[in-house]
C-alpha positions as CSV (number, residue, x, y, z in Angstrom):
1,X,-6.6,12.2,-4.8
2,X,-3.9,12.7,-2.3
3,X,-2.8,10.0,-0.4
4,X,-4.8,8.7,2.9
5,X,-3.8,10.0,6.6
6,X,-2.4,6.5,7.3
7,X,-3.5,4.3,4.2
8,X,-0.1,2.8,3.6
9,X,0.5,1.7,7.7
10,X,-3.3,0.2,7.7
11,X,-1.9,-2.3,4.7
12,X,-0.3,-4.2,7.7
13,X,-3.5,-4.5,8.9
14,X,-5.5,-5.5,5.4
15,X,-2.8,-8.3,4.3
16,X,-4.0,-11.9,5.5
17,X,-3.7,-13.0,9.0
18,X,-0.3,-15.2,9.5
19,X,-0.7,-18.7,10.5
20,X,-1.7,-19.5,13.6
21,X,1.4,-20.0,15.8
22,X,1.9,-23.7,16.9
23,X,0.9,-24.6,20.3
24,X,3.3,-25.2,23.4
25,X,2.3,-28.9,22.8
26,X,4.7,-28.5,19.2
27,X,7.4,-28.1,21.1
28,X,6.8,-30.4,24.1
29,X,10.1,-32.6,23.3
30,X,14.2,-31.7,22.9
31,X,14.3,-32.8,19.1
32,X,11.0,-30.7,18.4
33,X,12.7,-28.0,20.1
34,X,16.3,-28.4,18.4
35,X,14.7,-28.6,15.3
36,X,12.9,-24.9,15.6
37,X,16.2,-23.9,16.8
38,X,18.5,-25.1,13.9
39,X,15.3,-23.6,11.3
40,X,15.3,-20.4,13.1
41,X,12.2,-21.1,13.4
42,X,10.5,-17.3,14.9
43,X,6.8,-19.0,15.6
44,X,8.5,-20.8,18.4
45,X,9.2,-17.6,20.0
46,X,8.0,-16.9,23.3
47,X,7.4,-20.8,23.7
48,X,10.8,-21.7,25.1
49,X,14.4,-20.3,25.3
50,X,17.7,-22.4,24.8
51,X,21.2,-21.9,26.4
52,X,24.8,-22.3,25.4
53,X,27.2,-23.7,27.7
54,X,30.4,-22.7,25.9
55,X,28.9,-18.9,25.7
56,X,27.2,-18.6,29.0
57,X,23.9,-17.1,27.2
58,X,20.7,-18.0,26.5
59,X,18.6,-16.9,23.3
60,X,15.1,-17.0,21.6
61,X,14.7,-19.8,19.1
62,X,14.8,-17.5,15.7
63,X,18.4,-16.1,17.0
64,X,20.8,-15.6,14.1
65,X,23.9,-16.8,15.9
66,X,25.9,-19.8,14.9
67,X,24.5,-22.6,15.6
68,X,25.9,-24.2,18.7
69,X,27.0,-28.2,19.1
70,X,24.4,-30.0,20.3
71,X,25.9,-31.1,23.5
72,X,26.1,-27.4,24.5
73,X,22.4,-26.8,24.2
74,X,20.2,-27.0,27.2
75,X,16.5,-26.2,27.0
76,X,14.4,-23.7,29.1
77,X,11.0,-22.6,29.7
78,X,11.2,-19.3,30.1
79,X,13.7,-16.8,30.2
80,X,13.9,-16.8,34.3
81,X,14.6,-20.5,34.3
82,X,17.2,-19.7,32.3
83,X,18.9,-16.9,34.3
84,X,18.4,-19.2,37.4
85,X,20.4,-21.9,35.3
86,X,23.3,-19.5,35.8
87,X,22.7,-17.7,32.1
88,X,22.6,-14.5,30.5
89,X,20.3,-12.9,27.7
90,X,22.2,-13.1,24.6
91,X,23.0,-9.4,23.2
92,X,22.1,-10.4,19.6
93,X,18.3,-11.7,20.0
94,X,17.7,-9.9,23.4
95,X,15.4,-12.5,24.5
96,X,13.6,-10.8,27.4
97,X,12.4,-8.2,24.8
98,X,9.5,-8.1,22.1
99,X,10.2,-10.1,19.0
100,X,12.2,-7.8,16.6
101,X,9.2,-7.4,13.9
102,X,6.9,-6.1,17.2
103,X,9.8,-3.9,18.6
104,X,9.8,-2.4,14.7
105,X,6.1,-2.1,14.6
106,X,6.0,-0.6,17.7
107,X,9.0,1.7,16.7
108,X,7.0,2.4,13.6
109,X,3.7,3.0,15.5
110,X,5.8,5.9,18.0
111,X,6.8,7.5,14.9
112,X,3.2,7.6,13.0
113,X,2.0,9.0,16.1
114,X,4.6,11.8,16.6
115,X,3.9,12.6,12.2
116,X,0.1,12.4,13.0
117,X,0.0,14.8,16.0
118,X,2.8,17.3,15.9
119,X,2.0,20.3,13.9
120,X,5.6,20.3,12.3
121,X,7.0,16.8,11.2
122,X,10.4,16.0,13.1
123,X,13.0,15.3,10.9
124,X,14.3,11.8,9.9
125,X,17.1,11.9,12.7
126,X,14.5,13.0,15.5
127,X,12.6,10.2,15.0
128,X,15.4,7.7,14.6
129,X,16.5,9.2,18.1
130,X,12.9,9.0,19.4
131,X,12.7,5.4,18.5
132,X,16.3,4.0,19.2
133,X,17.6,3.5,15.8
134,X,20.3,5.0,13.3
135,X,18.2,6.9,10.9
136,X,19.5,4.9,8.2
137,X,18.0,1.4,10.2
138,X,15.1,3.6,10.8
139,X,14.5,4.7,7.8
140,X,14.7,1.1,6.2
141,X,12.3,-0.4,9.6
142,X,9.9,2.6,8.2
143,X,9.1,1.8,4.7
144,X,9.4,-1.9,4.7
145,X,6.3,-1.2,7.8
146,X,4.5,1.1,5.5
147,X,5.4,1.1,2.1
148,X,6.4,4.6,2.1
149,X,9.4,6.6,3.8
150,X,8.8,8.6,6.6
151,X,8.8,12.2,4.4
152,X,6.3,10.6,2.2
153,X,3.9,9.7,5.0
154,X,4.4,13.4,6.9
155,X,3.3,15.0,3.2
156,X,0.3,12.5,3.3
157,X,-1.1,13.6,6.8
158,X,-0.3,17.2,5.9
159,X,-2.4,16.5,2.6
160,X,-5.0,14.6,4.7
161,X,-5.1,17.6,7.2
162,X,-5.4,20.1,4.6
163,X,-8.6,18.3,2.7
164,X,-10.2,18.3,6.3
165,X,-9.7,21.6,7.1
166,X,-11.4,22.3,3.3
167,X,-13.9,19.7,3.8
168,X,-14.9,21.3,6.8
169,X,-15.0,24.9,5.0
170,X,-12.7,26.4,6.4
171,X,-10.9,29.4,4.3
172,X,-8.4,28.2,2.2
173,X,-5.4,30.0,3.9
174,X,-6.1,29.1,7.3
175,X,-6.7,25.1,6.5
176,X,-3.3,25.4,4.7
177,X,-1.7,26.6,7.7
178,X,-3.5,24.5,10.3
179,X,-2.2,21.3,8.1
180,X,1.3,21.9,8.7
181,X,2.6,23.9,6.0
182,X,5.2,26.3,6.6
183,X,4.1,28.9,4.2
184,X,1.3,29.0,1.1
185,X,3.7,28.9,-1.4
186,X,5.9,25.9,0.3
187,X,2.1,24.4,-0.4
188,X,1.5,25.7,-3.6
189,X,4.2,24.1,-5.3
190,X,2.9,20.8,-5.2
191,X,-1.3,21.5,-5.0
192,X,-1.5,19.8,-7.7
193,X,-0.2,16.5,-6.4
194,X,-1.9,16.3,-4.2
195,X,-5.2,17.8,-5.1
196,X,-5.5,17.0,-8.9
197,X,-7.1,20.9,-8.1
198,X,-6.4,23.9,-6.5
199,X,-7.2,24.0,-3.0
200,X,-10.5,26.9,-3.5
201,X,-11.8,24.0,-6.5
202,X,-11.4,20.9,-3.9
203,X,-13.1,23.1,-0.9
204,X,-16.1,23.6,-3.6
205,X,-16.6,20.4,-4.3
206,X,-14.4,20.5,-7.6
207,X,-15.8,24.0,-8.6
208,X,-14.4,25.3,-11.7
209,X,-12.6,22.3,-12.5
210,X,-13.5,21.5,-16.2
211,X,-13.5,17.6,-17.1
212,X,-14.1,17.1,-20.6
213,X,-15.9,13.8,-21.2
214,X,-17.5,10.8,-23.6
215,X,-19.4,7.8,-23.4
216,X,-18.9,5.5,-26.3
217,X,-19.8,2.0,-27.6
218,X,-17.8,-1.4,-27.6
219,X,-17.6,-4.9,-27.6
220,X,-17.9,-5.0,-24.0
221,X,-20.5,-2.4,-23.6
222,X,-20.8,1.4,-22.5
223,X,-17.3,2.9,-22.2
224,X,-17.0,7.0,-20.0
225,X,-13.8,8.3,-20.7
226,X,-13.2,11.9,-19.0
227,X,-10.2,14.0,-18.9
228,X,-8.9,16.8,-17.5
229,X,-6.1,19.4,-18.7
230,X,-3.7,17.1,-17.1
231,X,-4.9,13.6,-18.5
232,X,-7.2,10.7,-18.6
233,X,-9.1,10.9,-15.1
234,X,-11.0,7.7,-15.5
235,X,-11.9,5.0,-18.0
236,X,-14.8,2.8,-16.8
237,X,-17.1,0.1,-18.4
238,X,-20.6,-0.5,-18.2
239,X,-24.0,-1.2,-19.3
240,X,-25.8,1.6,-18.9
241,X,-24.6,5.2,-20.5
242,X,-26.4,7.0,-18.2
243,X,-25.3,5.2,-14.5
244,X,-21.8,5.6,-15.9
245,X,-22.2,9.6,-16.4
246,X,-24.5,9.8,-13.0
247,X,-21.2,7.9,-11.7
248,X,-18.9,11.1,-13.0
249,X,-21.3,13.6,-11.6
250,X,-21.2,12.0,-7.7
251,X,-17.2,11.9,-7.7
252,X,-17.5,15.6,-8.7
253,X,-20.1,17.0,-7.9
254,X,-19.8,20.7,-8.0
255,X,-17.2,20.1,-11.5
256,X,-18.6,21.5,-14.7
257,X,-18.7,18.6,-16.9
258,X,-18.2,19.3,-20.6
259,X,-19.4,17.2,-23.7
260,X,-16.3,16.2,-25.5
261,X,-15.7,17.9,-29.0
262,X,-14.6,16.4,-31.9
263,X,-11.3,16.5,-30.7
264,X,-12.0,14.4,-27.8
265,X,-14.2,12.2,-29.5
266,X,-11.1,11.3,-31.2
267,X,-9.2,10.1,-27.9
268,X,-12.4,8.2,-26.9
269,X,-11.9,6.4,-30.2
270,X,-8.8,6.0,-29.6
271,X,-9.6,4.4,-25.3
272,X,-12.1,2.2,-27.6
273,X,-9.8,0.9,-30.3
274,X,-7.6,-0.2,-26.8
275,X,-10.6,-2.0,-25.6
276,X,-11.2,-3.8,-28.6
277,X,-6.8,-4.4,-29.2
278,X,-5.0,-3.9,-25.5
279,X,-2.0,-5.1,-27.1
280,X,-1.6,-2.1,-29.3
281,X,-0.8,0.0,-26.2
282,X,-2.4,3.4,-25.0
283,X,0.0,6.1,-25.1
284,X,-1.7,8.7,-23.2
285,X,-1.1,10.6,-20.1
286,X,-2.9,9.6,-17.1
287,X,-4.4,12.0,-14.3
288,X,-5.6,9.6,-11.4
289,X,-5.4,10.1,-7.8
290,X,-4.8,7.4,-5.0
291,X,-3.2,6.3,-1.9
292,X,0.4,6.4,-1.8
293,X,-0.4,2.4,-1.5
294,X,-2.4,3.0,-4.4
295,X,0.0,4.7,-6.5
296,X,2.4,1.9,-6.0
297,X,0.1,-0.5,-7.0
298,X,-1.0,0.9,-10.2
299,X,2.1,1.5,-11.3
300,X,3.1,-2.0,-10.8
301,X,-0.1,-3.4,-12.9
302,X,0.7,-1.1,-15.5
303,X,4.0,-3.0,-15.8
304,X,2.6,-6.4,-16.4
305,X,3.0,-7.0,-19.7
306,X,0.0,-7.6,-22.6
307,X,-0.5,-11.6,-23.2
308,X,1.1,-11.9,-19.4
309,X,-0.9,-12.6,-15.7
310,X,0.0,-11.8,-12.3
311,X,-1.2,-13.0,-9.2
312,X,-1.5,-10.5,-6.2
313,X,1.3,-12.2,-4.2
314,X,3.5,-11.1,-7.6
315,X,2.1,-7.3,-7.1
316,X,2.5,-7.2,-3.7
317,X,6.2,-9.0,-4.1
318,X,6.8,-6.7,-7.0
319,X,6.1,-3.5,-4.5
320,X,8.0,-4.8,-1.7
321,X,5.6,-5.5,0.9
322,X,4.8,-9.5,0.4
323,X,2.1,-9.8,2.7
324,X,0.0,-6.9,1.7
325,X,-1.6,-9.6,-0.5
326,X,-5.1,-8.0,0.8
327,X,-4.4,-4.5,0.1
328,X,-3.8,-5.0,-3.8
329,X,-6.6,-7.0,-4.4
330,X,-8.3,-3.5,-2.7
331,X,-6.2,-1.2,-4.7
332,X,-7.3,-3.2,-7.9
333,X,-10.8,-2.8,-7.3
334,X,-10.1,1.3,-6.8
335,X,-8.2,1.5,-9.5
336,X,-10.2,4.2,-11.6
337,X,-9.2,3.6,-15.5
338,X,-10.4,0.3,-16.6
339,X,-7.6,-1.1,-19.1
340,X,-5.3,1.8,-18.9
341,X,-3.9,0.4,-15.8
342,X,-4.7,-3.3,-16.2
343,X,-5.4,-4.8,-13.1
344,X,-7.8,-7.6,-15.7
345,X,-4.1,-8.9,-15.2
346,X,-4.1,-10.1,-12.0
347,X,-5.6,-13.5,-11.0
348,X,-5.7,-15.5,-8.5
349,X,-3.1,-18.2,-7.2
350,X,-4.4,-21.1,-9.1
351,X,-4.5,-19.0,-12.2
352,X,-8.7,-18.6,-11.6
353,X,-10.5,-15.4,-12.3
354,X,-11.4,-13.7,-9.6
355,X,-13.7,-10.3,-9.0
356,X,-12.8,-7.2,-11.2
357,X,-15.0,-4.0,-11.0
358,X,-16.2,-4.0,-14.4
359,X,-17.4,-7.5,-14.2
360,X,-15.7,-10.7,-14.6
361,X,-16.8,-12.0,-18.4
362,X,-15.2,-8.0,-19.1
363,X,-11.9,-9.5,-17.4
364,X,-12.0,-12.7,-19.2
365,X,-12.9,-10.8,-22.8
366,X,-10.1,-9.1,-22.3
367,X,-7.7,-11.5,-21.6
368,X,-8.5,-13.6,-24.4
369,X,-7.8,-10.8,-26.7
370,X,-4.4,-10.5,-25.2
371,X,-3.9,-13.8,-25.7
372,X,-2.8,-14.5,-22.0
373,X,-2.9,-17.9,-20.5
């Protein structure tokens, strides 16, 4: 599954709320004030602005200037009791402007727009331009926004177009065109990415596509494995055989779902002997789709090492976006092969269990036979 039209932006919007700025009563005296100021303290900005006599300026209390002597710092409401105190906006903080991380969200939000509606995507230096930055700056601002680089989110929306226009029925040619790609074969080269099909099989509901599959028995109950020529497409747990292959048959629907032969029976083995041993490793080639977000994510859990935890502040540290603390915990819970990408690793803060898809004993059975703490 290709990755979402804007999945990797909207993580900005599923990581926790930030704490609640502190009220204009926090900052009601000089030594509260110098304090924010000396911490670069950016929750007290907007809530007053300070002014150095030996530069003439005045800044925002998170400024990354040298700090000033004391005796040269005066205090001001606002930045137009400042100015009529005789100073000017510093050059460094710009303190009549946004905040910096709501002039780079905002610089981020003009560029999503311009990917999401033009039917070519501008190049890395028209958006920089378009947005004020060096491309370089911008291109940094962009992925530390939305965890993926601007060329990465133009080939999502294009994807995201494309399934549309084949959702919608429309021929396969013209949806391919409509999405934004230059030519067919530009878009042929990478189908596969980003269809896990071709284009005519996706349209149809994943007609033609072949997925060999399994259900066997373990310790922890029912276990599907399916497959296609590219690799393990899922791995999931249950109780009940037949709700896990009703479960296969509603993800593709129109797919012509094969009993595995005694070939496959032998990599369902195999998925089992993992279940019951995860620290012995499973070696085999994984076909999943996901978010770009996604992606990320799984990769990282499949990282953690056997007999080791994470929490999801580690994952989302790990993938460089430390407040999308939210979005992993999603990502976990779409994450499509049970143990093969072992998000039964993560936990929560406190080291406590918390909700895995499979069920949470499942999580705890397995950790205990990795012989995590």
């Amino acid at each position: 599954m290709p990755p979402s039209p804007s999945s990797s932006f909207a993580t900005a919007a599923a990581a926790p709320p930030p704490a609640a700025a502190p009220s204009a009563q926090s900052y009601a005296s000089d030594e509260a004030r110098l304090v924010a100021v000396r911490g670069r303290d950016a929750s007290a900005d907007g809530r007053f602005v300070y002014s150095v006599a030996t530069t003439g300026a005045y800044c925002r209390p998170s400024c990354a200037a040298r700090p000033a002597r004391r005796e040269n710092i005066a205090f001001h409401a606002d930045g137009a009791a400042a100015r009529d105190a005789g100073f000017r906006p510093c050059r460094r903080c710009r303190p009549d402007e946004p905040p910096l991380a709501a002039r780079h969200a905002a610089a981020v939000a003009v560029a999503c727009r311009a990917l999401d509606e033009g039917e070519e995507a501008p190049s890395l230096a028209a958006l920089a331009k378009m947005v004020g930055m060096s491309p370089y700056h911008f291109h940094r601002v962009f992925k530390a926004a939305t965890g993926v680089t601007p060329k990465a989110y133009a080939s999502a929306r294009r994807a995201a177009r494309l399934r549309a226009g084949l959702e919608g029925g429309e021929r396969v040619t013209d949806a391919i065109f409509d999405a934004g790609y230059g030519s067919s074969s530009r878009f042929y080269e990478h189908a596969g990415e980003r269809l896990g099909m071709t284009p005519a099989a996706f349209r149809d509901g994943g007609r033609d596509v072949v997925l060999r599959f399994a259900v066997g028995r373990c310790s922890l109950g029912a276990v599907i494995v399916a497959a296609s020529e590219r690799g393990i497409a899922a791995i999931e747990l249950g109780d009940d055989p037949q709700h896990l292959v009703e479960g296969l048959q509603d993800r593709f629907p129109k797919a012509t779902l094969i009993g595995g032969d005694a070939d496959f029976e032998e990599l369902v083995a195999r998925v089992v002997g993992f279940v019951e041993a995860p620290t012995s490793g499973l070696d085999l080639p994984l076909d999943v789709r996901g978010t770009a977000f996604q992606e990320r994510v799984w990769r990282a859990l499949r990282a953690i090492p056997a007999g080791t935890t994470a929490t999801y502040t580690d994952v989302a540290a790990t993938i460089g976006m430390p407040k999308a603390v939210r979005a992993v915990a999603q990502a976990c819970a779409a994450n499509p092969a049970a143990v093969a990408i072992p998000c039964h690793r993560v936990v929560r803060t406190d080291g406590s269990l918390s909700g895995y898809r499979w069920g949470i004993e499942r999580k705890r059975a397995l950790l205990e036979r990795e012989g995590a703490r």
